[in-house]
Steps between C-alpha positions, in 0.01 A plus 500: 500500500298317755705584749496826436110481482448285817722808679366785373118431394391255767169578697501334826324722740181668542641836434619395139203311387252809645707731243439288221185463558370888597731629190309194286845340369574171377627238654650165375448181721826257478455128623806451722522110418526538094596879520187556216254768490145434626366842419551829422230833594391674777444399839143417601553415872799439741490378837790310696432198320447602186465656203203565258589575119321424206221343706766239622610487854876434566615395831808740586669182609546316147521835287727808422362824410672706304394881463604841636591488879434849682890505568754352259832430656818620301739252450844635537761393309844414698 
């Protein structure tokens, strides 16, 4: 399922967080060296470093974020 997850709900550029944040959905914030939540709401700030949820700031280098990206890729089955 995490796989699944990290493929098709992964926000890693500008575009995707900028969505989340002008439609005012959640996001969850994922530590990448315990894979365990941080937080979960909407997105205060973004810039190329980070991230700004929950009055936290997550560097976009030691976290996941998990939402809606603006374009979902299908995954085809072979």
């Amino acid at each position: 399922m995490f796989t699944t997850k990290r493929l098709e709900k992964s926000l890693v550029t500008n575009a995707d967080l900028h969505f989340n944040r002008t439609i005012g959905l959640p996001i969850e914030v994922v530590c990448l060296q315990r894979l365990h939540t941080l937080a979960f709401g909407r997105i205060q700030a973004y810039s190329e470093e980070y991230v700004q949820v929950n009055d936290q700031t997550f560097s976009r280098d030691q976290c996941l974020f998990f939402g809606q990206p603006v374009t979902t890729p299908s995954l085809k089955k072979a």
